[in-house]
MARLOBA-699250 format. One record per residue (C-alpha): x, y, z. Coordinates in steps of 0.001 Angstrom, whole numbers, plus 500000, padded with zeros to 6 digits. Layout:
residues N
XYZ ...
This chain:
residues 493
364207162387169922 367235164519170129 368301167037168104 370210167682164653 373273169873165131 372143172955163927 372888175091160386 375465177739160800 372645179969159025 370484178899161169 370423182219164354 370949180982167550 367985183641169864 368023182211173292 366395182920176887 368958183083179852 366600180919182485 367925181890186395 366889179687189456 367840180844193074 366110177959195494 364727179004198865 367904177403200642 369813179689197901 372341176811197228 375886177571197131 374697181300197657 374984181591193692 373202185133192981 371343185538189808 373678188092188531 376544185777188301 374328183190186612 373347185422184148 377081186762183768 378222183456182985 375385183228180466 376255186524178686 380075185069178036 379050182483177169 376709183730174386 379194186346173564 381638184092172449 379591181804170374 377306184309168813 374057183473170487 371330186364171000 369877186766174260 366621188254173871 364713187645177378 365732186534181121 363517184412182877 364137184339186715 362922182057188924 363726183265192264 363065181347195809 361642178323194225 363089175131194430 364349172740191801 362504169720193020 359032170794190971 358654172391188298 354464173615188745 354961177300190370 358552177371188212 358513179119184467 359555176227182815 356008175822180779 356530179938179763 359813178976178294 358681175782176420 355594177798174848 358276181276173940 359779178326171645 356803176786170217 356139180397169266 359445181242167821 360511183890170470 363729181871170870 364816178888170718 367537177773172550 367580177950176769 370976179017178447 371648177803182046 374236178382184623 374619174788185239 372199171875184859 371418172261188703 369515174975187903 366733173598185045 365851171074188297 366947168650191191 364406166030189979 365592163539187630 362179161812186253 360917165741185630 363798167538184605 363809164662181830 360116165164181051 360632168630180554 363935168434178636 361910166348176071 359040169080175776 361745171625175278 363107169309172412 359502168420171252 358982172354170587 361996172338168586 364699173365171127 367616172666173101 368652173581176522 372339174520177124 374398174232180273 377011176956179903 379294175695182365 378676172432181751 378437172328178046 378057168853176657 376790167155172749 373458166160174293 372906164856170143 375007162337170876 374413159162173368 377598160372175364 376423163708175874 372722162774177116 374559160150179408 376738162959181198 373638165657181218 371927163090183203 374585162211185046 374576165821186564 370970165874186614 371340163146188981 373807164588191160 371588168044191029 368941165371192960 371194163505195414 372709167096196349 369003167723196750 367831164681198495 370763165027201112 370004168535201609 366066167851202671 367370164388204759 369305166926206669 366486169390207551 364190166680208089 366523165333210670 366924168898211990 362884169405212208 362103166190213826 364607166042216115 362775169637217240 360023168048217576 360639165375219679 362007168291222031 358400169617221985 359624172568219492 357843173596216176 360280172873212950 360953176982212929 362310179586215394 359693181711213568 357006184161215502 353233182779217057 350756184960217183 349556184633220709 353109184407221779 356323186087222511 359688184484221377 363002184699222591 365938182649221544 367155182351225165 363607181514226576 361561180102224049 357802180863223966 355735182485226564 352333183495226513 351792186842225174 349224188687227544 348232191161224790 347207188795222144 347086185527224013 343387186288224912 341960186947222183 342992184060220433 341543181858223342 337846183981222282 338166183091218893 338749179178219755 335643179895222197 333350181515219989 333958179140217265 333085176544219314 329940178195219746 329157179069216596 330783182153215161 332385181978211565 335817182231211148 335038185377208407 333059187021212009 336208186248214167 338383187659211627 336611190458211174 336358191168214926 340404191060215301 340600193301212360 338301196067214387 339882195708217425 343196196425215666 344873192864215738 347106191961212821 349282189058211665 352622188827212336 353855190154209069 351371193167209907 348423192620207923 344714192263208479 343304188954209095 341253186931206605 339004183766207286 341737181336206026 344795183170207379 342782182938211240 341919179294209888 345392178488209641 346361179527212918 343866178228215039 344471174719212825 348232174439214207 347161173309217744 350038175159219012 347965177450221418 346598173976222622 350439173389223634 350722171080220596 353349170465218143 351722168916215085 353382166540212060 352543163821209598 353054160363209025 353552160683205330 354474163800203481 351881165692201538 351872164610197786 350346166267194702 347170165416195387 347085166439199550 347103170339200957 349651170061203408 347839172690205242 344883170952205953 343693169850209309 343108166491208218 346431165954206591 348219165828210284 347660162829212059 350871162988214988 349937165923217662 353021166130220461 353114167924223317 355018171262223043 357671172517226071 355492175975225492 352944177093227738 349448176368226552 346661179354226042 343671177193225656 343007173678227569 342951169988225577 339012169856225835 338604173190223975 341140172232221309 339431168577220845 335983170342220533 337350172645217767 339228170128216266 336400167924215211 334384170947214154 336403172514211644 336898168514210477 333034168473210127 332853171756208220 335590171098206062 333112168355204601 330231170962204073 329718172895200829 331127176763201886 327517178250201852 326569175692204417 329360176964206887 328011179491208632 323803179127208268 320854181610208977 318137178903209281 317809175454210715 316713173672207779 319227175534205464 320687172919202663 318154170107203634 314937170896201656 314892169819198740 312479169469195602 311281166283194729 310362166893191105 313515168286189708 315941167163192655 317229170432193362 318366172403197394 315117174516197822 315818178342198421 314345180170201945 312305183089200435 308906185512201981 305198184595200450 302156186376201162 301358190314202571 302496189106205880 305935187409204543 305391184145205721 308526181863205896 308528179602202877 311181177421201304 310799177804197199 312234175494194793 315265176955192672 314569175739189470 310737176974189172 312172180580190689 314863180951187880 314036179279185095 309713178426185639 310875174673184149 309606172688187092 306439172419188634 308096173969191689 307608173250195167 306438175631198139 306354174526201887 306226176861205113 308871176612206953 306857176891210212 305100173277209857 308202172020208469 310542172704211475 307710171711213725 307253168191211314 311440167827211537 310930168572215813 308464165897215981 310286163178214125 313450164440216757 311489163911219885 310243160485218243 313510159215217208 314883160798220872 312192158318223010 313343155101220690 310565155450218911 312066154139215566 315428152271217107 317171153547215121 320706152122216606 318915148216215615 317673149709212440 318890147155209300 319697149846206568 321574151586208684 323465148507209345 323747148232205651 325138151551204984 327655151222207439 329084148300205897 329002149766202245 330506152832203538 333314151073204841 333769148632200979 333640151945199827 336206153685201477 338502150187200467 337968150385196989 338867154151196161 341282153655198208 342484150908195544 341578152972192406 343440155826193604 347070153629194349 346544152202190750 345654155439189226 349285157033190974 350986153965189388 349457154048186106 350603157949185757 354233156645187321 354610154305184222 353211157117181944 356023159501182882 358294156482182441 357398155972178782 357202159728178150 360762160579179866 361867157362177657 360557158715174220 358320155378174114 355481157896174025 354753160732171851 353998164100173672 350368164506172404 349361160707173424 351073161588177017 349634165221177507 346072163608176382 346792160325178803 348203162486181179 345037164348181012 342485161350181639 344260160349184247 344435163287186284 340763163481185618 339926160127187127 342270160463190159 340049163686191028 337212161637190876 338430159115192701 339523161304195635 335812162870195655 334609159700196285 336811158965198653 336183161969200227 332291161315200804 332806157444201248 335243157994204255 332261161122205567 329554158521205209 332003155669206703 332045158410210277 328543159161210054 327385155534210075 329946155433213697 328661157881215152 326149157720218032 322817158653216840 320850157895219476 322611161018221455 322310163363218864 318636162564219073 318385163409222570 320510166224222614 318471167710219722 315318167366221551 316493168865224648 318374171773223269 315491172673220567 314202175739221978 317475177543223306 319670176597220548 320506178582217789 319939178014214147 323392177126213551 323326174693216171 320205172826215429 321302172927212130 325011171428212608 323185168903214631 320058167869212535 322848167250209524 324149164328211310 320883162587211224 319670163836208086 320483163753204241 317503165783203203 314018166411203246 312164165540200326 309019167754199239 306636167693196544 304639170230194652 300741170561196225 299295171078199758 300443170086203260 297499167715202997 299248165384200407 300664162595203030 303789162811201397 303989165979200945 307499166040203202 309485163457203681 312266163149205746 315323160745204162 317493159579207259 321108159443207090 321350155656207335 318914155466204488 
């Protein structure tokens, strides 16, 4: 609903709002923004009581911007008017710059362009402030058409989108990149030792001691290291996507690039390494964190039967036997609690291996299995449908809102809900598409490798392994005499 003209008693106390994009459009510099704001105000006696700056973020979202900060300063009564330089800078996206406009005006104030100055009370004046709104976005749109062009036609040259520094690398305009023999190799260990079952937080650590840094000169962190390793480009590889990240994707992710090129750089670590890794970090990206990097084979898999909760490893007894306890008796003494040695248990889980290793319960014929696989997959199809209608729903929800068909409580609550349902949607998307691989995968191998790698493999290892086959072990309270007393609940069941 747009506003009265206002009472000539009525003060005018605004906030001068700044915006300098990453691309710095137009090299305007904040202090000529807010010099044109300052005349402006000067000559029609408006108060400027705070300056907002938004510096090297662009006007295509508003999320990391200060837009909300100025909306609430009115709701308060800190000010309430907004000066810009020109309409440009409140945003480059039509549907939001709109939405946000009509909080502004919801709070009880108005936004003023003081270059480009127009009535937005009247129909005329809306019509030309969106009229530059929308040339703010085409300016935008041909802007990021031209980089993309730019950045893929790198790519299909086998360059990255950027001139900028890789660690493992040197970089010359001239040349291009060449292996750097002082850090190259230690980034190949880090792909290797991952591989074989180091954490990422242990390789990090390791650079960090050795005196490695990142290129801006700082130490190195699990995701930082993460990061790196993710690109591929030490594989030789120059990665992209299909379809651009949205609001609901990390565009850092692994998973979220699906095109892999080959690079005209030299590679530090060979294809086989990089597909082994690859698929790792995929696999633990699917785990819960404290399941990342384990201590114990059977970590995350036992589980109390009476009260349904992951089973904690603890010591029993004067000679601090290996026991797994459940949780819930531990902390809170509410469930009849659970205890089971760890020793029988891993020899129980090896026996079932070997079993299911020989074809002892054929398990590649076995019907639920079967069944589970082709859930999995109707699954994967139907959240995959909720999700498109839940983006479309929220589409025609900012429609109404930027309209004024819908009042700003009913859209921030509907908003809301929605965003609430899309999360659970992706979740189960998420573990439908997890269970959807699993059900592909060849079990019958991991069976045999399991059983022949038991005794020299590592906890971690057995572990990463044993988690393909198995969604838990279920145990109940009482002695290892009760038959089922452990259970062991396959993945296909």
């Amino acid at each position: 609903m747009p506003l009265s003209p206002r009472s000539s008693d009525s003060p005018i106390i605004a906030v001068g709002y700044t915006r300098v994009s990453t691309k710095r459009e137009e090299m305007i510099s904040p202090e000529l923004q807010e010099h044109e704001q300052d005349v402006y105000a000067a000559r029609h006696g408006i108060r400027i009581v705070e300056r907002v700056r938004d510096l090297d973020l662009s006007g295509r979202e508003f999320a990391k911007r200060s837009v909300d900060y100025i909306v609430r300063g009115i709701r308060e009564g800190r000010w309430n008017t907004v000066l810009l330089w020109k309409w440009s800078r409140w945003g480059r996206n039509l549907l939001q710059s709109r939405l946000y406009l009509a909080e502004v005006e919801q709070a009880g104030g108005r936004v003023i362009a003081v270059t480009e100055d127009f009535d937005t009370t009247t129909s005329v004046g809306r019509f030309t402030r969106d009229q530059m709104l929308t040339i703010a976005e085409l300016q935008s749109d041909q802007m990021s058409e031209s980089w993309k062009e730019t950045q893929a036609r790198r790519r299909r040259n086998g360059l990255p989108h950027t001139g900028a520094a890789r660690f493992g690398y040197l970089y010359d305009r001239a040349t291009g990149y060449t292996v750097d023999p002082a850090t190259a190799p230690a980034l190949k260990t880090c792909y290797e030792r991952f591989v074989a079952g180091t954490g990422m937080r242990a390789l990090a650590l390791e650079l960090n001691a050795n005196g490695y840094r990142t290129l801006r000169g700082g130490l190195f962190t699990s995701t930082a290291l993460g990061r790196l390793m993710d690109t591929g480009f030490a594989a030789g590889l120059i990665r992209e996507r299909s379809n651009p990240p949205n609001d609901g994707t990390n565009s850092r992710k692994l998973s979220s690039f699906d095109v892999w090129r080959q690079g005209a750089h030299e590679h530090i670590i060979s294809m086989e390494l990089w597909e082994t890794y690859r698929e790792k970090r995929l696999a633990n990206a699917l785990k819960a964190p404290r399941l990342r990097v384990v201590t114990h084979t059977l970590s995350g898999l036992v589980v109390c039967k009476a009260c349904g909760l992951t089973m904690i490893s603890a010591r029993n007894g004067e000679r601090q036997y290996h026991v797994w306890r459940c949780r819930k008796r531990q902390e809170t003494k509410s469930c009849p609690g659970a205890v089971v040695s760890n020793k029988r248990l891993e020899a129980m889980v090896r026996e079932w291996v070997t079993t299911n290793a020989k074809g002892g319960e054929t398990v590649e014929a076995d019907p639920q299995r079967i069944l589970a696989a082709q859930k999995a997959t109707t699954d994967v199809k139907a959240c995959e449908a909720t999700i498109s209608r839940l983006k479309a729903k929220r589409r025609r929800l900012a429609d109404g809102y930027a309209a004024g068909d819908i009042e700003h409580e009913d859209y921030t609550a509907l908003k809301a809900e929605i965003t609430d349902q899309l999360d659970a949607a992706e979740t189960a998307l998420k573990t439908a598409c997890a269970l959807e691989a699993e059900m592909g995968t060849d079990l019958k191998a991991t069976f045999t490798t399991l059983a022949d790698l038991w005794d020299d493999a590592t906890a971690q290892e057995r572990h990463e392994l044993l988690t393909r086959v198995i969604k838990r072990i279920d145990i109940e309270p009482g002695t290892w005499n009760n038959p089922n007393k452990a259970v062991i609940v396959p993945r296909w069941a």
